[in-house]
One Martini backbone bead per residue (centre of mass of N, CA, C, O) as a GRO file, in nm:
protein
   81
    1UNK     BB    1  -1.605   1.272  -0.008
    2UNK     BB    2  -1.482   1.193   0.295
    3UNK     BB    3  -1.750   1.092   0.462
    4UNK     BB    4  -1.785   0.765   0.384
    5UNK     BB    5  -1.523   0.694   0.516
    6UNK     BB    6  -1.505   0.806   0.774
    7UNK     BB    7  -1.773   0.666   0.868
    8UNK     BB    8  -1.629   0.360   0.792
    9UNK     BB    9  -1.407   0.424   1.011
   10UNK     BB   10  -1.591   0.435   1.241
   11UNK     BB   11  -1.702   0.161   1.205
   12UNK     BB   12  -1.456   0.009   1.267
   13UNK     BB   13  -1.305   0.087   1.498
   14UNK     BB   14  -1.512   0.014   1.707
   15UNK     BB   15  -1.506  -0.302   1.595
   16UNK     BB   16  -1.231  -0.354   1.688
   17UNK     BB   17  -1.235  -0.310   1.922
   18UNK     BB   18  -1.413  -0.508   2.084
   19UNK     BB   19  -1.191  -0.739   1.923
   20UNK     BB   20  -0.909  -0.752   2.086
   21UNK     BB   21  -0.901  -1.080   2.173
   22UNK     BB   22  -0.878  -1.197   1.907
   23UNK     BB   23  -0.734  -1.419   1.708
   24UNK     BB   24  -0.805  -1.241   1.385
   25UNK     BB   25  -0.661  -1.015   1.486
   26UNK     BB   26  -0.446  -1.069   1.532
   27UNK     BB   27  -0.366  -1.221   1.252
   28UNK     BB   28  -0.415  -0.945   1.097
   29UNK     BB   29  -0.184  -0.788   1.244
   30UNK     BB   30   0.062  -0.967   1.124
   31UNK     BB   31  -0.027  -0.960   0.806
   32UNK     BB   32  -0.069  -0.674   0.684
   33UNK     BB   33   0.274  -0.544   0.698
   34UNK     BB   34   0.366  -0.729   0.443
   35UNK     BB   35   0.102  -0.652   0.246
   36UNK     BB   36   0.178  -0.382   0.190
   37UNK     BB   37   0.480  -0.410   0.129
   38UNK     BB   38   0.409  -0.566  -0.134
   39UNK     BB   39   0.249  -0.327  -0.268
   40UNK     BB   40   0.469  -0.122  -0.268
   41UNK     BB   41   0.680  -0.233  -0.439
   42UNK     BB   42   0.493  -0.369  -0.707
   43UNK     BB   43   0.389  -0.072  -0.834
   44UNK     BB   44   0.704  -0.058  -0.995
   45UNK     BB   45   0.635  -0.275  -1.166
   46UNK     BB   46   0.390  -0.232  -1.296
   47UNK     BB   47   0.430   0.007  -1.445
   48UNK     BB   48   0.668  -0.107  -1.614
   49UNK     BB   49   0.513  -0.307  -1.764
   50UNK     BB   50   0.308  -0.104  -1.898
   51UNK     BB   51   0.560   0.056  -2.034
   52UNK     BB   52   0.633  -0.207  -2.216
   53UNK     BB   53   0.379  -0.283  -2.359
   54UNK     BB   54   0.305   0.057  -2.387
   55UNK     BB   55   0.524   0.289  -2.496
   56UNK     BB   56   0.266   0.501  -2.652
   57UNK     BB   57   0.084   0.547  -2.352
   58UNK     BB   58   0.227   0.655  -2.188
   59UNK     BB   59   0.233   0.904  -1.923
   60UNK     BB   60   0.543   0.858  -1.805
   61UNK     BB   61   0.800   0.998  -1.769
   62UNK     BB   62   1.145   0.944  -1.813
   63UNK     BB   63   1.369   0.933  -1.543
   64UNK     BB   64   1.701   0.964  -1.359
   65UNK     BB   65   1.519   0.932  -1.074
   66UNK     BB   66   1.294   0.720  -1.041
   67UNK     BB   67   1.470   0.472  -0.856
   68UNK     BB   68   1.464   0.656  -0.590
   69UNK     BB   69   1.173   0.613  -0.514
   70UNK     BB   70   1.158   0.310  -0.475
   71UNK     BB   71   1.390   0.327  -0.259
   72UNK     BB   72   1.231   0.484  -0.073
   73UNK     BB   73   0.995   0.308  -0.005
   74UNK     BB   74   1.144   0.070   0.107
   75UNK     BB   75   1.252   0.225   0.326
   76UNK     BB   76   1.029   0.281   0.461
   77UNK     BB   77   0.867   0.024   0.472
   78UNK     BB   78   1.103  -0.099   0.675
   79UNK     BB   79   1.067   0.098   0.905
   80UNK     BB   80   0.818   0.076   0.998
   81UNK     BB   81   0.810  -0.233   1.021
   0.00000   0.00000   0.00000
């Protein structure tokens, strides 16, 4: 199951490597963290969303401390970056 994946990641690790002085490196490396951070951000918006449009379909249970959660994820991802 996680061998394919394995796998193109030791190979994408390698070609990372070779292209370390690349301008295109550079810029990957400034703009993935901001990237990141508002994908993670941005699912418990996306779940609100989908639980308010069909009320009787979701799987997801609302509890009282799930916006716990949400400020948690943004704590993380704003010190690790």
């Amino acid at each position: 199951m996680f061998g394919p994946t394995c796998l193109l990641m030791y190979y994408v690790q390698g070609m990372w490597d070779k292209f370390r002085t690349s301008p295109l490196r550079q810029a990957l490396e400034r703009v993935w963290p901001p990237i990141g951070v508002g994908l993670m951000l941005s699912g418990p918006f996306v779940i609100r969303a989908v639980r308010l449009q069909e009320p009787e379909r979701h799987l997801l249970r609302r509890h009282r401390h799930s916006h716990r959660v949400g400020r948690l994820v943004a704590f993380t991802a704003c010190t690790c970056f």
